[in-house]
N, CA, C and O atoms as a Tinker XYZ file with bonds, in Angstrom:
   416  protein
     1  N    -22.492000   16.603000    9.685000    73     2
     2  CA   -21.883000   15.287000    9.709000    64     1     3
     3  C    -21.038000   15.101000    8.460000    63     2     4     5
     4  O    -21.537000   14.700000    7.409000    81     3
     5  N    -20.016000   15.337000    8.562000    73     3     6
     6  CA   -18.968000   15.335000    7.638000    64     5     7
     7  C    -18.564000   13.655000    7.377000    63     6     8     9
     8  O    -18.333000   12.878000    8.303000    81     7
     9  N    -18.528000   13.202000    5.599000    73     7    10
    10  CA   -17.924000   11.874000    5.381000    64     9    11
    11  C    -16.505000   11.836000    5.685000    63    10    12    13
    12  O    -16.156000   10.698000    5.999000    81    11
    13  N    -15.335000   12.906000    5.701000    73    11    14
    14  CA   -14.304000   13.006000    5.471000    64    13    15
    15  C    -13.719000   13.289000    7.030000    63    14    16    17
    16  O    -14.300000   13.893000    7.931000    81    15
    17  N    -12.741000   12.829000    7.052000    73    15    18
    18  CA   -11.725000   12.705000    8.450000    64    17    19
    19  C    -11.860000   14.502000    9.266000    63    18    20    21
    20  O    -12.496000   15.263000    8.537000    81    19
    21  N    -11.536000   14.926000   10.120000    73    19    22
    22  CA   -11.755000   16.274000   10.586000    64    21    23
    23  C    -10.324000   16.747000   10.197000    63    22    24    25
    24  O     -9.239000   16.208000    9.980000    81    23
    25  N    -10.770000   17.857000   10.210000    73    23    26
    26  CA    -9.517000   19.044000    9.573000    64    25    27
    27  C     -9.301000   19.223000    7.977000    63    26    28    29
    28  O     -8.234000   19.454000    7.408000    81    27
    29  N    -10.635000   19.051000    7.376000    73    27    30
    30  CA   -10.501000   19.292000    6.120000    64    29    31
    31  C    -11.933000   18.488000    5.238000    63    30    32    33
    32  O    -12.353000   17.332000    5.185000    81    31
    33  N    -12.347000   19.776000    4.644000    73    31    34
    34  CA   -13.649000   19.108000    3.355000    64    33    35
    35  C    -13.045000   17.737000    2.268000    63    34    36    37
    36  O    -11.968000   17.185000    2.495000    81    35
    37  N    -13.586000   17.505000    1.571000    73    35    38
    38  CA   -13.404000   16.833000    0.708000    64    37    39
    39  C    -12.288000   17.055000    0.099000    63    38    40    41
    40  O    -11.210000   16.467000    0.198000    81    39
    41  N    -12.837000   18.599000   -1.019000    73    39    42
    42  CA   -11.511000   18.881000   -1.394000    64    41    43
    43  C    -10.091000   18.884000   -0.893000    63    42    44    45
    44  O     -9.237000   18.221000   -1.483000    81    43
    45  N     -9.837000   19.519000    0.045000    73    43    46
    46  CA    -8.952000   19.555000    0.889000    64    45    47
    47  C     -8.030000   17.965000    1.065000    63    46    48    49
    48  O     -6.837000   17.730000    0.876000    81    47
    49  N     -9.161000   17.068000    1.500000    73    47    50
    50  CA    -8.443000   15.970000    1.743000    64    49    51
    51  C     -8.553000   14.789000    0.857000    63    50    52    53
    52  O     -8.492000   13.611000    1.210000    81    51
    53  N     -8.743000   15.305000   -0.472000    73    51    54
    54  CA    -9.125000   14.056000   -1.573000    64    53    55
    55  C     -7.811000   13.231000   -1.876000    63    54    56    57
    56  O     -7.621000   12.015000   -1.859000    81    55
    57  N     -6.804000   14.491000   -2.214000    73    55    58
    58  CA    -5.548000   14.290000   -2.653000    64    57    59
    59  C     -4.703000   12.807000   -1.500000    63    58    60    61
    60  O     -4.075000   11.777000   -1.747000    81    59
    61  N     -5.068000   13.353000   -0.536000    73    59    62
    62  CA    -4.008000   12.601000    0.120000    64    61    63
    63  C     -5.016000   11.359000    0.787000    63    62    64    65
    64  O     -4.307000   10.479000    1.275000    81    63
    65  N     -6.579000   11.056000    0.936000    73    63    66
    66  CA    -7.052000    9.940000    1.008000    64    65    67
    67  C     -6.969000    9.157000   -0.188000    63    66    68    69
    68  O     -7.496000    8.052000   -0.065000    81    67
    69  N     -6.252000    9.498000   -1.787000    73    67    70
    70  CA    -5.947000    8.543000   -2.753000    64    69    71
    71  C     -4.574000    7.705000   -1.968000    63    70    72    73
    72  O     -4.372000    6.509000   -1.758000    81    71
    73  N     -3.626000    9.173000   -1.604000    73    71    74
    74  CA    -2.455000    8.753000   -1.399000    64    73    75
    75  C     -2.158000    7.366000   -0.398000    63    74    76    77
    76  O     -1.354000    6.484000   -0.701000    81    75
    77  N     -2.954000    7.382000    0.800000    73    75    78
    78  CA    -2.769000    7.239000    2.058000    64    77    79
    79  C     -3.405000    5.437000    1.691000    63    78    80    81
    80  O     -3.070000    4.569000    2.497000    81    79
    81  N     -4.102000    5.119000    0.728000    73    79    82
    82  CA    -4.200000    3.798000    0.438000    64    81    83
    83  C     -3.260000    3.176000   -0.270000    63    82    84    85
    84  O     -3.230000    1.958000   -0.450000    81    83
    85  N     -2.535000    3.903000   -0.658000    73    83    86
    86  CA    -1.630000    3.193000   -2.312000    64    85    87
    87  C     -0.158000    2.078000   -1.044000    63    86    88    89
    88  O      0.133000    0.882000   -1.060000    81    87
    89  N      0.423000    3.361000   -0.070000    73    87    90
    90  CA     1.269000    2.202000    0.832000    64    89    91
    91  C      0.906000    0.869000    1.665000    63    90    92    93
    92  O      1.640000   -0.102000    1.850000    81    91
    93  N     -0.302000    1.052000    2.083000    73    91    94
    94  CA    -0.697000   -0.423000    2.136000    64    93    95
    95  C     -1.134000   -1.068000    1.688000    63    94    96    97
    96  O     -1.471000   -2.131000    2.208000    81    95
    97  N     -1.280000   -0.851000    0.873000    73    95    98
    98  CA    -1.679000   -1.825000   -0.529000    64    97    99
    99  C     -0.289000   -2.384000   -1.156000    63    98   100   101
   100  O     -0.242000   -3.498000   -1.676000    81    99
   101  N      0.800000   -1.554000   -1.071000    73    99   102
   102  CA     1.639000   -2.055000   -1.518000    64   101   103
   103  C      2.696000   -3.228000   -0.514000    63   102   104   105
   104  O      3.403000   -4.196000   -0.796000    81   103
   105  N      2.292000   -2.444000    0.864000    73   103   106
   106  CA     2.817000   -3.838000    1.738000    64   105   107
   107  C      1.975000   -4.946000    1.735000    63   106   108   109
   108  O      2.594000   -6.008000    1.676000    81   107
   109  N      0.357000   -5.076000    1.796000    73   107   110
   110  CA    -0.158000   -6.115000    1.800000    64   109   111
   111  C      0.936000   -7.108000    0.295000    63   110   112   113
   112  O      1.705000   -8.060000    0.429000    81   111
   113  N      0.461000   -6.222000   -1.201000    73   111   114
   114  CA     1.281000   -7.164000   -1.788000    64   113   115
   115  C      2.200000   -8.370000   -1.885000    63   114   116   117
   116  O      2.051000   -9.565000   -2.143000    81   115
   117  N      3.739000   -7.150000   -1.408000    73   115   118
   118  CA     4.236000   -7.447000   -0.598000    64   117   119
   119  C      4.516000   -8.908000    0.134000    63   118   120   121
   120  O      4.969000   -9.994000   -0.227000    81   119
   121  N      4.132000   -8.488000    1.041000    73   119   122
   122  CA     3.736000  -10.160000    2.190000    64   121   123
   123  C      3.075000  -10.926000    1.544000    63   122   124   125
   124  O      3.136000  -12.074000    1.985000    81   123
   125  N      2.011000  -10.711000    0.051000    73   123   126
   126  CA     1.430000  -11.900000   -0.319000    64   125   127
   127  C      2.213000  -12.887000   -1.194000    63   126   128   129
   128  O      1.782000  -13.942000   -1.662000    81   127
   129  N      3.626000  -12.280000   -1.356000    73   127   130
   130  CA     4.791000  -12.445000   -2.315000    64   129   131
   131  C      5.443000  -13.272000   -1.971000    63   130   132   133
   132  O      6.046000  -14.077000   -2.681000    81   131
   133  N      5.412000  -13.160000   -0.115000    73   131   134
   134  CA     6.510000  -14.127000    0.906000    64   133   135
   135  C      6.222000  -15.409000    1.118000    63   134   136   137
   136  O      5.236000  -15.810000    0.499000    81   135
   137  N      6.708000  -16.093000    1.723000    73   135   138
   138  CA     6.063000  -17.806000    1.554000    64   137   139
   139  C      4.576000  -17.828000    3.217000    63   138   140   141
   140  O      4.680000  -17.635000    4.428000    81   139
   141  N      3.955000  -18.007000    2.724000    73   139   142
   142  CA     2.687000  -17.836000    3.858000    64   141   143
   143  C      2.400000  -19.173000    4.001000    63   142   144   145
   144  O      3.009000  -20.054000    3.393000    81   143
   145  N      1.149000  -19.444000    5.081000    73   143   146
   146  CA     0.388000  -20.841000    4.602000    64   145   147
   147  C     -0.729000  -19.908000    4.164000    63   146   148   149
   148  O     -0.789000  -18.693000    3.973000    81   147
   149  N     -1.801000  -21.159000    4.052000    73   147   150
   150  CA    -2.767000  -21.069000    3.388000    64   149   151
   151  C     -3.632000  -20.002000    4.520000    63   150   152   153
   152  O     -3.961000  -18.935000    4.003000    81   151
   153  N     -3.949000  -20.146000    5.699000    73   151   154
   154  CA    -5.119000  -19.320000    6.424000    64   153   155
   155  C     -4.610000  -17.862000    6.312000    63   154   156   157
   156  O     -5.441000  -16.962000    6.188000    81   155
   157  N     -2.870000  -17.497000    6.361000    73   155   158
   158  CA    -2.391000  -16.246000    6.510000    64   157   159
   159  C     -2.449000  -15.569000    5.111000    63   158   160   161
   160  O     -2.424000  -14.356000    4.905000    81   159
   161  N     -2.531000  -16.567000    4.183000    73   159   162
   162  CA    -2.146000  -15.953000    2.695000    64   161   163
   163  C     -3.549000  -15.548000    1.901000    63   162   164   165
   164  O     -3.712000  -14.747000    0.980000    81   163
   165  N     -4.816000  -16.675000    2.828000    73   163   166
   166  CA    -6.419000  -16.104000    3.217000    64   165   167
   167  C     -6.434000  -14.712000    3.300000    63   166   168   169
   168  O     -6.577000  -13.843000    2.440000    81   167
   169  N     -6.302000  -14.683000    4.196000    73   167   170
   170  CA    -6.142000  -13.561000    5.007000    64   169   171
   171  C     -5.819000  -11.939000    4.873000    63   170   172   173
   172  O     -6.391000  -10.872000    5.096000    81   171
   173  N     -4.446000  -12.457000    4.328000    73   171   174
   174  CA    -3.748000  -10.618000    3.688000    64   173   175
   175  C     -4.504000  -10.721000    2.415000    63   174   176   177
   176  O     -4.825000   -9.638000    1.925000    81   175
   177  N     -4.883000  -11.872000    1.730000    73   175   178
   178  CA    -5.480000  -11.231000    0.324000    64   177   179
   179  C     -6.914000  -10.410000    0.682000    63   178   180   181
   180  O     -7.281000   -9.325000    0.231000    81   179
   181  N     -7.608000  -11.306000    1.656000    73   179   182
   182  CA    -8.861000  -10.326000    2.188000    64   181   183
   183  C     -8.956000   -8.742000    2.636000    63   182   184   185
   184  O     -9.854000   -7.900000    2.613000    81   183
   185  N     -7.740000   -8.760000    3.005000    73   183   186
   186  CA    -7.284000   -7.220000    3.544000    64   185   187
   187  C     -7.005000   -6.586000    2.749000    63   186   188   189
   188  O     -7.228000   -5.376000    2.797000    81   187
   189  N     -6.209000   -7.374000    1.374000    73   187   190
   190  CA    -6.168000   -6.310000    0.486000    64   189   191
   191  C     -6.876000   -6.256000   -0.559000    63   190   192   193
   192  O     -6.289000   -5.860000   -1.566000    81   191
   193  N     -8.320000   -6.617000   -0.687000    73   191   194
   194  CA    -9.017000   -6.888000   -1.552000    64   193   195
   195  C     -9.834000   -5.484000   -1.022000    63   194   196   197
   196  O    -10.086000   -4.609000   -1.850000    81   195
   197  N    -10.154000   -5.352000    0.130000    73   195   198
   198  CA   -11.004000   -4.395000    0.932000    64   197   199
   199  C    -10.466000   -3.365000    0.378000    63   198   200   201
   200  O    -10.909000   -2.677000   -0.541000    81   199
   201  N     -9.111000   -3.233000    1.187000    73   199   202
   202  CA    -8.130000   -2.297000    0.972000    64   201   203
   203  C     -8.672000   -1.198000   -0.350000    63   202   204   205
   204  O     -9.382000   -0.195000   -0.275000    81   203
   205  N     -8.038000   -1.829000   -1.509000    73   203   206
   206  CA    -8.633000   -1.756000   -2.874000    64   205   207
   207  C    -10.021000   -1.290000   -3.007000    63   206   208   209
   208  O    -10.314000   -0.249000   -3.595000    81   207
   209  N    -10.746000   -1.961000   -2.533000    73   207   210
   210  CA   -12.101000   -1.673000   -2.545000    64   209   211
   211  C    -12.618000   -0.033000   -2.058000    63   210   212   213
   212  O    -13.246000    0.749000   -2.771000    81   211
   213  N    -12.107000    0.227000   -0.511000    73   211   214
   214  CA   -12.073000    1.439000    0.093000    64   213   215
   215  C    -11.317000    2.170000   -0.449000    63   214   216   217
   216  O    -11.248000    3.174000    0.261000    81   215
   217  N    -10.530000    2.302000   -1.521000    73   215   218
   218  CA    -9.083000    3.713000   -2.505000    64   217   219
   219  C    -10.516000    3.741000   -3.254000    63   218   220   221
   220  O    -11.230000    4.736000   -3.130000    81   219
   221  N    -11.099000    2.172000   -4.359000    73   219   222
   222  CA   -11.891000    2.757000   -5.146000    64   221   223
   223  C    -13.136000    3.872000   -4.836000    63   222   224   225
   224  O    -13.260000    5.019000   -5.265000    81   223
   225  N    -14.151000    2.964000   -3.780000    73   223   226
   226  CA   -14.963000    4.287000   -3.160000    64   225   227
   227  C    -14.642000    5.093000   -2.908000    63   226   228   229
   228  O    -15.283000    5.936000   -3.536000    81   227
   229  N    -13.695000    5.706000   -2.073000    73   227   230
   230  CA   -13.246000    6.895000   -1.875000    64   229   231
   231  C    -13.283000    7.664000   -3.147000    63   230   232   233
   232  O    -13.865000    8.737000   -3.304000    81   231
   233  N    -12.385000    6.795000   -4.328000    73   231   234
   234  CA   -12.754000    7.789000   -5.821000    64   233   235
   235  C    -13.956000    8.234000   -6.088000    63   234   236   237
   236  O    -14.323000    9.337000   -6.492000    81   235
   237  N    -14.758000    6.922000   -5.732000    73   235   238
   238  CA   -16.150000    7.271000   -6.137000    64   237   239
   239  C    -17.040000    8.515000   -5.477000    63   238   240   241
   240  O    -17.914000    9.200000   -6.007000    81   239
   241  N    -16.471000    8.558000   -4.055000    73   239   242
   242  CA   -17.141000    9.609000   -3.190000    64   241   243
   243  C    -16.618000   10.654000   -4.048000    63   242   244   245
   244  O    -17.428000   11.298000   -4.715000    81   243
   245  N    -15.165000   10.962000   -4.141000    73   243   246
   246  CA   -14.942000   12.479000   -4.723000    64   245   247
   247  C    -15.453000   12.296000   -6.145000    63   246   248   249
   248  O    -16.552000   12.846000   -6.206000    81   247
   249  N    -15.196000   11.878000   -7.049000    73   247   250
   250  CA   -15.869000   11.945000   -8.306000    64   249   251
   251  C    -17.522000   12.578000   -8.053000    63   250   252   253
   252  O    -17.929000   13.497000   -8.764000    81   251
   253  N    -18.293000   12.034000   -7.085000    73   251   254
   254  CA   -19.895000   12.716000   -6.823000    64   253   255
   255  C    -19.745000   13.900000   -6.072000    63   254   256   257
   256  O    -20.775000   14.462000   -5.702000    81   255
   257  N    -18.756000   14.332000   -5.808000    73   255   258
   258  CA   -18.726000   15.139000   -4.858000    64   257   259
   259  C    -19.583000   15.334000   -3.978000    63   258   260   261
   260  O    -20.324000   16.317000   -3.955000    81   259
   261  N    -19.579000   14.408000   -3.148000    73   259   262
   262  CA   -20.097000   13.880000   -1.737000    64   261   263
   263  C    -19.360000   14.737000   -0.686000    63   262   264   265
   264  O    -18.145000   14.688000   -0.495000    81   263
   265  N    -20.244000   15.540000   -0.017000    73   263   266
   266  CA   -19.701000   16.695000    0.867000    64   265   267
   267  C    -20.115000   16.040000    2.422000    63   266   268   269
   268  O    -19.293000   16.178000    3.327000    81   267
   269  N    -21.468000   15.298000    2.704000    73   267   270
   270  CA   -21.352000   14.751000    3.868000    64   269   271
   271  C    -22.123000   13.744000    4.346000    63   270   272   273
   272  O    -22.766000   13.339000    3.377000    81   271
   273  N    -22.469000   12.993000    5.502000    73   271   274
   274  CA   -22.886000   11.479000    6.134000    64   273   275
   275  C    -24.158000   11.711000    5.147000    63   274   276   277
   276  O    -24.217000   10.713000    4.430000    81   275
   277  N    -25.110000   12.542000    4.845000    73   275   278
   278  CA   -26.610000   12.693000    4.499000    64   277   279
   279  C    -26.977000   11.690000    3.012000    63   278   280   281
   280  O    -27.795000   10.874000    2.588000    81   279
   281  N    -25.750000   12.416000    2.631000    73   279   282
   282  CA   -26.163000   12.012000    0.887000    64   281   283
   283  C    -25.704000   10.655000    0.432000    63   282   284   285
   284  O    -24.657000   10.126000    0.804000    81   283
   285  N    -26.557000   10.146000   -0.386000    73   283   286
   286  CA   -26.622000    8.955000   -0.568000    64   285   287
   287  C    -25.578000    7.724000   -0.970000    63   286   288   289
   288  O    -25.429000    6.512000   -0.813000    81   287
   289  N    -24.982000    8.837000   -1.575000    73   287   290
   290  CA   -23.697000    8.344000   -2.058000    64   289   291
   291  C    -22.450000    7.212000   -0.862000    63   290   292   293
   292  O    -21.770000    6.209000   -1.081000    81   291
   293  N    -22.656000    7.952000    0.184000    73   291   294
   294  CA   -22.169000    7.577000    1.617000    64   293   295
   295  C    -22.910000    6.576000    2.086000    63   294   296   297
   296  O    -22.514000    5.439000    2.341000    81   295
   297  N    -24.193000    7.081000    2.220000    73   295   298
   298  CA   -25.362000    6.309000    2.997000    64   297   299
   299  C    -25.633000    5.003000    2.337000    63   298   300   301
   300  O    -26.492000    4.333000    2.911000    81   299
   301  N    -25.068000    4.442000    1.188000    73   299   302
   302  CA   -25.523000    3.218000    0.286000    64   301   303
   303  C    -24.140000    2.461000    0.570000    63   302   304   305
   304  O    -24.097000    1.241000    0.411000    81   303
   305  N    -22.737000    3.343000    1.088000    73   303   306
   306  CA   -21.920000    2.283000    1.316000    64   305   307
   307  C    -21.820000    1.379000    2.690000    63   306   308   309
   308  O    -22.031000    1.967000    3.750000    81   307
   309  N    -21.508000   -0.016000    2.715000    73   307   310
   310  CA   -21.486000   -0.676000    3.376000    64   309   311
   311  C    -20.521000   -0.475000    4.469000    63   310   312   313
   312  O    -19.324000   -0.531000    4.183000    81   311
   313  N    -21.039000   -0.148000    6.215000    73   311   314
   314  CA   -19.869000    0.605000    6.939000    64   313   315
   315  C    -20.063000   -0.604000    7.777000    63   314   316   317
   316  O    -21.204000   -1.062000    7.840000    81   315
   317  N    -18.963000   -1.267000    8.523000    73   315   318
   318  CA   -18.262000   -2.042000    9.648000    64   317   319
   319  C    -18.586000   -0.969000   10.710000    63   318   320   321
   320  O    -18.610000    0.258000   10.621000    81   319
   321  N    -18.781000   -1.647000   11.546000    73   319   322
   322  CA   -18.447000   -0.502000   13.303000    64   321   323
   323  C    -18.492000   -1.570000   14.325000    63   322   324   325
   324  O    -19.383000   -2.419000   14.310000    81   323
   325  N    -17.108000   -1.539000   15.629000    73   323   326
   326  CA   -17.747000   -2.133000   16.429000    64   325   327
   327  C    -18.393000   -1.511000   17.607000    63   326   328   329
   328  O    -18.127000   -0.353000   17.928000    81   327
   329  N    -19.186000   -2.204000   18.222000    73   327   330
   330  CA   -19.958000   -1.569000   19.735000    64   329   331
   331  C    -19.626000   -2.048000   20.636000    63   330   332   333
   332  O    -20.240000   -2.981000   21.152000    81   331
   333  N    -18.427000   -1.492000   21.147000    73   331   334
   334  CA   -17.842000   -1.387000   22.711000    64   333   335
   335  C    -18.912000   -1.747000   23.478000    63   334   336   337
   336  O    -18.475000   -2.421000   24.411000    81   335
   337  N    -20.311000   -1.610000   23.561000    73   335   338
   338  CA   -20.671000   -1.777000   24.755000    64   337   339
   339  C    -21.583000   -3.090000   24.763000    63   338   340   341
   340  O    -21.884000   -3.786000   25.733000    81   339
   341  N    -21.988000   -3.261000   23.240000    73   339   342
   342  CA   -22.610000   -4.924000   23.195000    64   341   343
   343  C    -21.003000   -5.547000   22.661000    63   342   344   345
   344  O    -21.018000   -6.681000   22.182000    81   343
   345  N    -20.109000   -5.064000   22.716000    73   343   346
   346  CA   -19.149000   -5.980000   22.510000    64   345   347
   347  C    -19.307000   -7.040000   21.078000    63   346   348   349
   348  O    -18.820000   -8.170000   21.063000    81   347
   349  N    -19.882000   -6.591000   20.203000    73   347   350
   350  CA   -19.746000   -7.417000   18.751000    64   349   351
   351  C    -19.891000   -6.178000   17.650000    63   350   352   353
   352  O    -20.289000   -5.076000   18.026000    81   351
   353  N    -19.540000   -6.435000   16.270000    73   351   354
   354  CA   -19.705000   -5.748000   15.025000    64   353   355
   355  C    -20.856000   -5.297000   14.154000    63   354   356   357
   356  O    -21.374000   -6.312000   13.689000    81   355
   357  N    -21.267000   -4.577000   13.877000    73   355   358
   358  CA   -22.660000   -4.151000   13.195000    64   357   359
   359  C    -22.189000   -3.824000   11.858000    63   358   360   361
   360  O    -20.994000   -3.543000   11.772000    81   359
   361  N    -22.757000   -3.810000   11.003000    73   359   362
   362  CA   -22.472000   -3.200000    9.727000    64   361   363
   363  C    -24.113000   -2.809000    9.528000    63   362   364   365
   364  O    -25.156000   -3.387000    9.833000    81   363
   365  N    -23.737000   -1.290000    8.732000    73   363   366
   366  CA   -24.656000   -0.702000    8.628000    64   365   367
   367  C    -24.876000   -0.188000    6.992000    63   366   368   369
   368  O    -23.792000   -0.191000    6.407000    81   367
   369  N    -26.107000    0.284000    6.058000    73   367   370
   370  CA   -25.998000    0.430000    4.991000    64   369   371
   371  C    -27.439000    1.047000    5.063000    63   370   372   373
   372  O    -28.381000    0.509000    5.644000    81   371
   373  N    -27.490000    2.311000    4.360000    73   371   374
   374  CA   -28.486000    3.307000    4.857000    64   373   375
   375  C    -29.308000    3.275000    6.047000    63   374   376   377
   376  O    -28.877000    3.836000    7.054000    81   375
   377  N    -30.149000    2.842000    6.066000    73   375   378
   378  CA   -30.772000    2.693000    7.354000    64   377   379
   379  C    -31.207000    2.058000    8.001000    63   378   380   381
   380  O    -32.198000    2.128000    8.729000    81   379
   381  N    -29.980000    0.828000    7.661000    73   379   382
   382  CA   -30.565000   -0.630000    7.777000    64   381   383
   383  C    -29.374000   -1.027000    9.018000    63   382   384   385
   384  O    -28.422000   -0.246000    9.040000    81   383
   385  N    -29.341000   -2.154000   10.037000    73   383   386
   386  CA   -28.408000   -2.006000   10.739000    64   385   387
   387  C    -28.251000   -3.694000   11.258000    63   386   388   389
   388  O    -29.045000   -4.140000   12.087000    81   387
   389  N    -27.291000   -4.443000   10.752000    73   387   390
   390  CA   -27.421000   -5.494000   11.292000    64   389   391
   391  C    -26.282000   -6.147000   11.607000    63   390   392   393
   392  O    -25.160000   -5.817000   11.224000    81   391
   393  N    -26.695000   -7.595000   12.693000    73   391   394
   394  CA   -24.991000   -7.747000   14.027000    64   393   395
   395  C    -24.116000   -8.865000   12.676000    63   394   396   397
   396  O    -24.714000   -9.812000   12.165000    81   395
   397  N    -23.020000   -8.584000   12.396000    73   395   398
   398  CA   -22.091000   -8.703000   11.694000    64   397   399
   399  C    -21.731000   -9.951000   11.937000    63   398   400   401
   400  O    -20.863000   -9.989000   12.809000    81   399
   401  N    -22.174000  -11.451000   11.347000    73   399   402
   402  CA   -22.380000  -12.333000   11.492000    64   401   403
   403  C    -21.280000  -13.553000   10.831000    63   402   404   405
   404  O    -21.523000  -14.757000   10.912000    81   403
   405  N    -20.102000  -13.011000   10.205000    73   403   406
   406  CA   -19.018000  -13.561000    9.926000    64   405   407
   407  C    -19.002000  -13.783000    8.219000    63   406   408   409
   408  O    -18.164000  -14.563000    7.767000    81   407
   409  N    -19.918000  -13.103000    7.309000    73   407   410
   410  CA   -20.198000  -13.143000    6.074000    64   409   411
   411  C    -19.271000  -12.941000    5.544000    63   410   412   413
   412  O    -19.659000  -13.677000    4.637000    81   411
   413  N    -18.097000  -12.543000    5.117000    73   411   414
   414  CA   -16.445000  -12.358000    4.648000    64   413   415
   415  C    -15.842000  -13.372000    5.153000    63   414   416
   416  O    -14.632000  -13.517000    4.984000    81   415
């Protein structure tokens, strides 16, 4: 169970999961620059607060060199998923699993 996207270990794909956050981060900016209202300007800052959040972990994964789903390093971060088949959001955090209740 690999943490990292398929077609490549960690190493392999460290370089370009730094890269691959830095452009939307820079469009969220961006749009937070343009004249918004208040729920939309909510909104993109939340996205890019995450945003940010997921470049930093990711550092953090390669800095431990976290090779896959097992190790803790992974297993302590907080994952979103939705379930197609109950049709609502779970977030999960080691081995804990609960229905995603609008807390953000």
């Amino acid at each position: 169970d690999s943490v990292w996207p398929a077609g490549g270990g960690l190493r392999e794909r460290s370089e370009g999961l730094q890269q691959e956050a830095s452009p939307t981060t820079h469009h969220l900016i961006n749009l937070l620059i343009g004249d918004l209202n208040k729920g939309d300007r909510q909104k993109i800052c939340t996205v890019c607060t995450i945003d940010v959040h997921n470049r930093d972990v990711v550092a953090k994964l390669i800095a431990m060199k976290a090779e896959n789903a097992q190790e803790f390093a992974w297993l302590s971060q907080i994952k979103h998923r939705w379930d197609e088949k109950k049709n609502t959001c779970f977030v999960d955090i080691c081995d804990a699993i609960f229905r995603y209740s609008n807390e953000y």
